[in-house]
N, C-alpha and C positions, 0 to 999 in steps of 0.2 A: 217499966216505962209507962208512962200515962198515956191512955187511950184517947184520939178526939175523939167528943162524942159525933155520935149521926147526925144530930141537929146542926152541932158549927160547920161539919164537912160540906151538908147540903146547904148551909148559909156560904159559904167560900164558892162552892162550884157553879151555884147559880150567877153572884158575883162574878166572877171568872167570865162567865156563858153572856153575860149582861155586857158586860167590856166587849167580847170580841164580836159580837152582834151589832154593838154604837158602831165600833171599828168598821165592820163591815158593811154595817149602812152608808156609811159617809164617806170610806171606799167607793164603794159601786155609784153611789153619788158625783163622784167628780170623773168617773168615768166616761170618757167622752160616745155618743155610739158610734154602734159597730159601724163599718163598712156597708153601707145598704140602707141604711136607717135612715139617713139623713141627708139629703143633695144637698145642703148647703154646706154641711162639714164634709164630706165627700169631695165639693168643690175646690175648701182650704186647703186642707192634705193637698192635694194634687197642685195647685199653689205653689205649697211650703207657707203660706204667707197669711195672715190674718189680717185683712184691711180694714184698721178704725176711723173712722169719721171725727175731726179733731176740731177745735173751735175753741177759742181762751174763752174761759167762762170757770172763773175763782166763786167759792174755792175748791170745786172739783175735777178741774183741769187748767195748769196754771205750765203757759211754752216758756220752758226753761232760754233765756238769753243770754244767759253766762256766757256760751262755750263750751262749757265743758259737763260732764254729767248725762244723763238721761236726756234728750228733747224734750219732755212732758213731766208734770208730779200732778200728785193730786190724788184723789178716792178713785176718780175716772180711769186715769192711766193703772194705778194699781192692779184692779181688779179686769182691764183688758188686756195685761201682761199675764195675768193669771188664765186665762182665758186660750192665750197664745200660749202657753207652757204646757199647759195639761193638753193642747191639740200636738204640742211637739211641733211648732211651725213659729217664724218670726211674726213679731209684731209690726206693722206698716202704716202710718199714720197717712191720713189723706185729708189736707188740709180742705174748710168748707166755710163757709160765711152762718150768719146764722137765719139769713137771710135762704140759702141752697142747702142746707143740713137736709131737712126734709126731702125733697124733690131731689137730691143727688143720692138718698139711703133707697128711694123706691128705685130712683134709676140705677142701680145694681151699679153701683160706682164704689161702692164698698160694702162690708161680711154686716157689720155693726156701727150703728153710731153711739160714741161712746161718751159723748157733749158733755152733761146730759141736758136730757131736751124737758122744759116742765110738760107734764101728760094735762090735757084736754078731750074735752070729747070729740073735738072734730080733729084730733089727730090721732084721737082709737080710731077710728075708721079708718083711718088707710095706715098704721104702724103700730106693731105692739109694744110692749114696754117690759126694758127688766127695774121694776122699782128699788133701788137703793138707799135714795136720800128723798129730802124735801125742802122745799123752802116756805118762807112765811116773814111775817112784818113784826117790829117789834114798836112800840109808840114811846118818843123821847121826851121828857119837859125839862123845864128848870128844878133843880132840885129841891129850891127855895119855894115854890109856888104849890100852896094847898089846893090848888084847883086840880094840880096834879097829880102828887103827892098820897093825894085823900082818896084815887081813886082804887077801888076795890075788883073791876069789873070793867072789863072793856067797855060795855054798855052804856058805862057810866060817862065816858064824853061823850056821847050823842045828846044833848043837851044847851038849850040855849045859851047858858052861861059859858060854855067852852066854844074857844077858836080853835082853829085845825087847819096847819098850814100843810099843802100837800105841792109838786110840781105840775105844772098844767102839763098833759100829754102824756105823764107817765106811765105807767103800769100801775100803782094804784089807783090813778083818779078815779075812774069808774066803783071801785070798792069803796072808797072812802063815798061817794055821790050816793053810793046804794044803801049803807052801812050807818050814815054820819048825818042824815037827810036833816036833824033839828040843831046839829052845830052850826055855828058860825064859822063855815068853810072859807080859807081865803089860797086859792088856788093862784103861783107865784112860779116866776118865770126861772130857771133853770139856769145857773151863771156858772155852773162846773164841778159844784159842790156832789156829793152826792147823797143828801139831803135838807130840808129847807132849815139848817141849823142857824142862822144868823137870824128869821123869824122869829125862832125862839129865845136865844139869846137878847134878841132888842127887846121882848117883852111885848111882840105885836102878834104871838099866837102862842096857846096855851101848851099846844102838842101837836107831834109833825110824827108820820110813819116815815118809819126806817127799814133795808131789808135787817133781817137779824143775822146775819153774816159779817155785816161791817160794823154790828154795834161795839164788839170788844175792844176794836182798835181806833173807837171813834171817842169812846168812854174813856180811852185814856190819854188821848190827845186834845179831847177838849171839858176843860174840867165846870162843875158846875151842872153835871145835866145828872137826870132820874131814869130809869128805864123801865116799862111796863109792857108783860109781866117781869119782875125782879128776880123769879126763882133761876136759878142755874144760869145767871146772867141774861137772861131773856133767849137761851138757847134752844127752847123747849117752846117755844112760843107756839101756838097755835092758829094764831090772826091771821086770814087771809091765806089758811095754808096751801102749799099745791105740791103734790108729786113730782118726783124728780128721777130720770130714768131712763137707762140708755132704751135706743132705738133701733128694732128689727125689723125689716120686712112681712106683710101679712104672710099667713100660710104657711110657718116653718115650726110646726107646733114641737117638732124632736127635740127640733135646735133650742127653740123658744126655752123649753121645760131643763134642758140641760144645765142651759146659761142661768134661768133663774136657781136651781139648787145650787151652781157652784156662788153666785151671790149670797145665797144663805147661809153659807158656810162661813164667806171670809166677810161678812157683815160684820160683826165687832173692830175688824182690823181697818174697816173701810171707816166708819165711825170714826175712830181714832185718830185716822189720816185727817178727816176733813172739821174736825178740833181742831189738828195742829197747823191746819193751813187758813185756817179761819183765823187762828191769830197773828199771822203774816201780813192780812188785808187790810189795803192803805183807803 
């Protein structure tokens, strides 16, 4: 009978030794802590109940109106049922505005808020963040128009020759006024759309930002337009990017570090989710 040699055994056993090491890293990972460790998990247990902080904000948390199903879908709800499972206790939504999200997460009104909330600095100061996702702008033209077409580089419409149509009051205006200082800015009133696409279509502005969340379903509902950057459908954009991330209480560093491994973990899945809900969006 033929012998393994030494070398493939000690290639096999380390293999072997390498597997159940990943295994047991990523084990004790989603391990929630012990009894002691943490007052805020401490808290839930004694519960039964994990309280998440809820808020419609597509596409990573989208309140199901059916009837029937889940209440919640989305990256958000995924990874707070995850969260509620490995604690062995329900999940309990607590509805918030986005206006009280904040000010109801420090007033111990709920475990987590699971929104997500975009991260700034003046809300690291009083909340820490499990980061997940992000968000970011993507810039739309007519297909037909080399002004837009030809551009290579964001940069590249900040330049007199290009118009830039944006909403007054929105969340970009300020970036695009910071950003955009040598375009021909025409900042245009808000009729329900969600964004300034009839400007461009009329031919009275060269390019308009968009979030990059509604481009996919915007691109196929209204034909005719270009999107910049084009790779991966402008999903990868990095324009105007910002953090995106549920929200904890300062001072729960146990908990804090807990919540972010078990996010690291099911990050691919969460990914996934908020693809397939991003092409839902109307």
């Amino acid at each position: 009978m033929q012998q393994r040699s030494p070398s493939r055994l000690t290639t096999v056993r380390f293999f072997l030794s390498a597997v159940m090491l990943a295994g047991a890293a990523t084990a004790h990972a989603q391990t929630p802590p012990a009894p002691g460790e943490s007052p805020r998990i401490d808290a839930i247990r004694k519960a039964g109940v994990l309280r998440v902080g809820v808020v419609n904000n597509p596409p990573w948390l989208v309140q199901n109106t059916s009837g029937s199903g889940e209440p919640w879908m989305g990256s958000s709800w995924l990874l707070g049922k995850e969260f509620a499972r490995l604690l062995d206790v329900k999940i309990v939504p607590v509805q918030v505005s986005h206006e009280t999200k904040v000010p109801a997460l420090i007033a111990n009104q709920m475990d987590i808020m699971i929104g997500p909330l975009n991260q700034n600095a003046e809300r690291a100061k009083i909340i820490d963040f499990v980061t997940f996702s992000n968000t970011s702008v993507c810039m739309f033209g007519l297909a037909s128009n080399p002004k837009f077409t030809n551009a290579t580089k964001v940069e590249d419409f900040n330049q007199p020759g290009i118009t830039m149509a944006y909403f007054s009051g929105a969340g970009e205006e300020p970036l695009v006024l910071q950003n955009f200082p040598n375009a021909k800015l025409r900042g245009v009133t808000n009729s329900g759309s969600v964004a300034p696409i009839e400007e461009v279509l009329a031919g009275r502005s060269d390019v308009a930002p968009l979030n990059r969340m509604l481009w996919p379903n915007i691109s196929k509902k209204v034909k005719g337009l270009a999107v910049f950057p084009k790779e991966n459908d402008c999903q990868d954009s990095k324009i105007f990017a910002i953090d995106a991330g549920m929200g904890v209480a300062k001072d729960q560093a146990v908990y804090l570090d807990w919540l972010r491994k078990v996010e690291a973990r099911m990050h691919p899945q969460l990914a996934a989710e908020e693809v397939r809900m991003t092409q839902t969006l109307k």
